[in-house]
C-alpha positions in Angstrom: 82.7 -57.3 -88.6 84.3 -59.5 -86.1 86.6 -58.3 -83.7 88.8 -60.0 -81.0 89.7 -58.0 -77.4 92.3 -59.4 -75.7 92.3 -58.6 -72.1 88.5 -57.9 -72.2 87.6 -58.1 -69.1 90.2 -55.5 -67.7 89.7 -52.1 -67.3 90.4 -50.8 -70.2 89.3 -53.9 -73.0 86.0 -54.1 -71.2 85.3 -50.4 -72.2 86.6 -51.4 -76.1 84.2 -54.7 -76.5 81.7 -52.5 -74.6 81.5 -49.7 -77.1 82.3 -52.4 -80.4 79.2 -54.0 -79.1 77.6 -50.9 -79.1 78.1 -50.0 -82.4 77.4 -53.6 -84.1 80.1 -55.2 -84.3 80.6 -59.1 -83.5 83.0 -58.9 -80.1 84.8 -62.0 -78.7 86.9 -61.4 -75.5 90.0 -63.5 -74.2 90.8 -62.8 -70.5 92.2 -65.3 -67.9 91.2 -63.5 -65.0 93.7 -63.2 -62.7 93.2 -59.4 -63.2 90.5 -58.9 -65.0 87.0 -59.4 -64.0 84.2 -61.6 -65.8 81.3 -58.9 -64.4 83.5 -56.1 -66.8 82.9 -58.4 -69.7 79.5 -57.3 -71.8 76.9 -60.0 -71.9 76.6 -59.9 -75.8 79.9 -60.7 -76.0 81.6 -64.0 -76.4 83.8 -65.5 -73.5 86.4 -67.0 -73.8 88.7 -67.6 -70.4 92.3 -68.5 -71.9 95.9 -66.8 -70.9 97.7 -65.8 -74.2 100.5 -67.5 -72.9 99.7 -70.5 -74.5 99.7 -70.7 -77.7 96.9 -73.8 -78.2 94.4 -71.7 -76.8 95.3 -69.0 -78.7 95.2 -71.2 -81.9 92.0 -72.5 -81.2 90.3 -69.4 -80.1 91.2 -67.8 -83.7 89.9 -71.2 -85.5 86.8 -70.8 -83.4 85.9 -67.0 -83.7 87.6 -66.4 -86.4 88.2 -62.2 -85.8 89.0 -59.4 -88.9 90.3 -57.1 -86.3 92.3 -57.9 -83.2 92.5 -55.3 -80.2 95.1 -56.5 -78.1 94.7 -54.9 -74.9 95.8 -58.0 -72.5 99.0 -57.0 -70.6 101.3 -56.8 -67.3 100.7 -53.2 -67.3 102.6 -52.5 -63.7 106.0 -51.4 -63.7 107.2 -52.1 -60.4 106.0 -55.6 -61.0 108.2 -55.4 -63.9 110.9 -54.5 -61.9 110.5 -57.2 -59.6 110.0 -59.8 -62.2 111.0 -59.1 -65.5 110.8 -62.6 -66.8 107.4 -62.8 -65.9 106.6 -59.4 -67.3 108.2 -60.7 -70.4 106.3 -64.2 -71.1 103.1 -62.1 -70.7 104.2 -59.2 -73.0 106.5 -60.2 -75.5 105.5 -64.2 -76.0 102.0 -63.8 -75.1 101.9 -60.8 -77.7 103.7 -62.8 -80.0 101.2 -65.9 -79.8 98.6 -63.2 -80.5 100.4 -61.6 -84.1 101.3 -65.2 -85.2 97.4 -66.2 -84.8 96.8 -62.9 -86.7 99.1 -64.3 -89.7 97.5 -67.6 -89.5 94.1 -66.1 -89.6 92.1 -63.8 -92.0 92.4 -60.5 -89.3 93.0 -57.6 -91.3 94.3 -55.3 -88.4 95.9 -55.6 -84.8 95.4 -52.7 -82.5 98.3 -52.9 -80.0 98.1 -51.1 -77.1 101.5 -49.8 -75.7 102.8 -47.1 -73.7 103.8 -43.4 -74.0 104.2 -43.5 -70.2 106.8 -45.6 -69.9 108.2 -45.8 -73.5 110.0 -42.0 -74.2 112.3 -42.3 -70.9 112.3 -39.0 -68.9 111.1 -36.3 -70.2 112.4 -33.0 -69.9 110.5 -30.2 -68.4 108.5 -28.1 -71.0 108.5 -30.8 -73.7 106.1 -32.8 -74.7 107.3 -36.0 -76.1 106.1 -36.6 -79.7 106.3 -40.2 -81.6 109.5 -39.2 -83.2 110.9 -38.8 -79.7 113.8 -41.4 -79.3 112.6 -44.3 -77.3 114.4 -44.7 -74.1 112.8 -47.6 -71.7 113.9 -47.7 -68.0 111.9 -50.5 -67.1 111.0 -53.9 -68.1 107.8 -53.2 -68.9 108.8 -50.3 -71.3 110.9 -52.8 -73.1 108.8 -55.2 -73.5 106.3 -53.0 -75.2 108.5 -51.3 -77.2 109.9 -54.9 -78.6 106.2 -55.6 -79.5 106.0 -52.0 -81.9 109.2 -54.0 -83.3 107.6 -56.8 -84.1 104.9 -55.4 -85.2 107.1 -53.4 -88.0 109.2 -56.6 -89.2 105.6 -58.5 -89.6 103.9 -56.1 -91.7 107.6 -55.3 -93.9 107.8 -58.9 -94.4 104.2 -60.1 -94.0 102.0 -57.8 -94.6 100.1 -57.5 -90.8 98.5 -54.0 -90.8 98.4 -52.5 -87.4 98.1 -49.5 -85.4 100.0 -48.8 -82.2 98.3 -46.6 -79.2 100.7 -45.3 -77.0 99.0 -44.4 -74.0 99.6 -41.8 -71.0 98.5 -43.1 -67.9 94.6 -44.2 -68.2 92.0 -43.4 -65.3 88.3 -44.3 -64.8 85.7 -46.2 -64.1 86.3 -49.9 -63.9 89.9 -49.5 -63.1 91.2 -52.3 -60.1 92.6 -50.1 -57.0 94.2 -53.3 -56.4 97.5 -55.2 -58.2 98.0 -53.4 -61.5 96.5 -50.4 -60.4 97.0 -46.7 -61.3 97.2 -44.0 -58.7 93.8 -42.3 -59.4 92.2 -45.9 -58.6 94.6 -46.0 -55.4 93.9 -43.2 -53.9 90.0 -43.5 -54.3 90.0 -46.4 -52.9 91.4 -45.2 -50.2 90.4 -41.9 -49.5 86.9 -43.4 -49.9 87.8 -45.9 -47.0 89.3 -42.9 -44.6 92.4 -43.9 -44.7 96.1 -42.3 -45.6 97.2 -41.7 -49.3 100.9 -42.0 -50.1 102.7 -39.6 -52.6 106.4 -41.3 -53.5 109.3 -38.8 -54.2 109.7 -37.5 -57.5 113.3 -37.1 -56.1 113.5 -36.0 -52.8 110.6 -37.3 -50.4 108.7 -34.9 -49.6 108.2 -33.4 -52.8 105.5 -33.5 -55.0 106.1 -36.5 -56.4 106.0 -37.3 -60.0 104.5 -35.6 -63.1 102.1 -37.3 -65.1 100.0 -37.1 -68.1 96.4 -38.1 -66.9 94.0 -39.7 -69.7 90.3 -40.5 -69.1 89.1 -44.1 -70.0 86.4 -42.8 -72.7 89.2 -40.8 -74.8 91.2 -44.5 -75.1 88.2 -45.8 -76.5 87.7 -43.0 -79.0 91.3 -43.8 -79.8 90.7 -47.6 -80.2 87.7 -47.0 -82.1 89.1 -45.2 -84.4 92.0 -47.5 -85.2 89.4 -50.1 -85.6 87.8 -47.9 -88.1 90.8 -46.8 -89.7 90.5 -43.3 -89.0 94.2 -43.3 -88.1 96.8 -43.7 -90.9 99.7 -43.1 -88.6 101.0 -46.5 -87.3 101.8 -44.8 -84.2 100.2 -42.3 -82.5 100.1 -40.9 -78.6 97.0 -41.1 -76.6 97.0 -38.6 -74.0 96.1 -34.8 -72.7 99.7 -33.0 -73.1 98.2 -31.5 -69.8 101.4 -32.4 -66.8 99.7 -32.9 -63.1 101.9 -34.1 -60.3 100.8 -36.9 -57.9 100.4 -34.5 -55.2 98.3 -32.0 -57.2 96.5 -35.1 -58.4 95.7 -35.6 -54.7 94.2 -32.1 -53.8 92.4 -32.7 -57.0 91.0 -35.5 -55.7 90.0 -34.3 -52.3 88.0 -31.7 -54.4 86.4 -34.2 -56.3 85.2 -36.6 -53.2 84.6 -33.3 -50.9 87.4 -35.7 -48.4 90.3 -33.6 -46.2 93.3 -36.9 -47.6 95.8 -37.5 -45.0 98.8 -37.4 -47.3 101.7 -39.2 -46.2 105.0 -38.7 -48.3 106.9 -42.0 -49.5 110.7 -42.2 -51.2 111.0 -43.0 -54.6 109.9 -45.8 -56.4 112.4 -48.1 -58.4 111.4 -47.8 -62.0 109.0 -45.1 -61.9 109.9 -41.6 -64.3 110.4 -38.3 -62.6 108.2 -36.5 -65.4 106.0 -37.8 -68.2 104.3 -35.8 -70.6 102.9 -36.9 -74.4 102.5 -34.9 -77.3 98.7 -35.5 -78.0 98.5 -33.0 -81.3 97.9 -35.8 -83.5 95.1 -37.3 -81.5 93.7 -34.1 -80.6 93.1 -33.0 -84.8 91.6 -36.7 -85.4 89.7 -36.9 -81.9 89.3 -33.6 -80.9 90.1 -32.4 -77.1 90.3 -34.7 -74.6 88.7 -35.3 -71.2 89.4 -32.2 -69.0 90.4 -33.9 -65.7 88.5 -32.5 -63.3 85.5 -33.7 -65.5 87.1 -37.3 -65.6 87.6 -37.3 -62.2 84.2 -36.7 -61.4 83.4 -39.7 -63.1 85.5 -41.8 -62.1 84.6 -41.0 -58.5 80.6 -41.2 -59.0 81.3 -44.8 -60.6 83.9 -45.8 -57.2 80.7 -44.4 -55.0 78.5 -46.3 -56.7 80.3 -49.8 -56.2 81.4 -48.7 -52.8 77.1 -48.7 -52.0 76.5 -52.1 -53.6 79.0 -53.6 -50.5 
């Protein structure tokens, strides 16, 4: 079976072709590298360095691989870059997405995995709920629109043309591989720099000071599972959340943290940041009866900060 990872050689596409590869599958990887990296891509994999931007390369790429499966994993995944420049978030997220789906309908791919986001997508969520699939969609950035117009897509091309697809909607991913730098999450920012000695910053929930915003933290290897599975079609839902249920706040993410590296953080406390949700919290039920339970976090941050070490010692 042949499948197609865009955004390969990011954090979280390098794990898929990684594990696809693993289990003996054909992998092909498209990645124009001005976030990913080409070391993340597996050597058994084919390479090919194209922005899905543009739609020739695209086109050809399909022609010359030919996939059954796409996972499309290739993204501006950073909000306040979305707030800063929506357009740009947009001709990555909607028309490169799009140049992706119409290759699928030109092409013999049998299913698109889309990754998109339960972080972003449900709006604020209210303490004490969980937001489930059925919650009402309610974007407050650019980036959360422009994933949620993808899902769109996605449902007028399978009514009226048959595409199959799954949609992942994922919390907020951590682990090995991830970039402290540009798109970064905050697990990966504050490694970086409490591994360096210096200050960690902790932006207002509301009112600097506080402790900060509440997330739903979900390991790398669970995403996987998740994609995997999709691939496999263990998942008849179209939609499904990708995530703990399990609420942590960026400050209690930091004392984790300094438990995890054995490091005293010198926590500084920031004001809030313009398109970032005050609480965030999936309902993972779904996941949890098809994938079992997820990645405690302490476990996952131990991980994640053995694999940071690691290519700390190599510089």
């Amino acid at each position: 079976m042949k499948l197609l990872v865009t955004g390969g050689a990011g954090f979280i596409g390098s794990h898929v072709a990684e594990t696809a590869l693993h289990l003996g599958y054909e992998v092909a990887v498209i990645d124009n590298l001005l976030t990913g990296r080409k070391e993340n891509v597996p050597a058994q994999a084919v390479f090919y360095q194209a922005d899905i931007r543009y739609k020739d390369q695209i086109d050809w790429i399909y022609r010359e691989f030919q996939p059954e499966i796409v996972s499309h994993q290739a993204a501006q995944t950073s909000v306040s870059m979305s707030v800063r420049q929506p357009v740009l978030d947009a001709e990555i997220n909607i028309i490169g997405s799009l140049n992706v789906l119409n290759a699928c309908l030109a092409g013999n791919v049998k299913r698109l995995i889309f990754a998109s986001t339960g972080g972003a997508i449900y709006g604020e969520i209210p303490p004490g709920k969980r937001a489930s699939v059925s919650w009402p969609a309610q974007p407050l950035s650019p980036y959360a629109c422009s994933k949620l117009a993808i899902e769109g897509y996605l449902n007028c091309y399978h009514q009226q043309q048959g595409l199959d697809f799954r949609i992942l909607r994922y919390a907020n991913v951590y682990g090995p591989r991830q970039d402290p730098h540009g798109e970064a999450g905050v697990v990966a920012i504050f490694l970086d720099r409490l591994l360096a000695g210096q200050e960690i910053y902790v932006n207002a929930g509301r009112t600097v000071g506080d402790a900060g915003c509440i997330r739903d933290y979900v390991y790398v290897g669970d995403v996987v599972k998740a994609n995997i599975a999709a691939i496999e079609d263990k998942i008849n839902s179209p939609i499904i959340n990708v995530g703990t249920g399990v609420e942590t706040s960026t400050l209690e993410l930091a004392h984790l943290l300094e438990k995890s590296t054995d490091i005293n953080a010198r926590i500084e406390f920031n004001s809030f940041r313009p398109g970032d949700l005050v609480r965030s919290v999936l309902d993972a039920s779904e996941y949890m009866a098809i994938m079992g339970t997820a990645t405690d976090l302490n476990q996952g941050l131990k991980e994640t900060v053995q694999w940071f070490r690691e290519q700390k010692s190599k510089y």
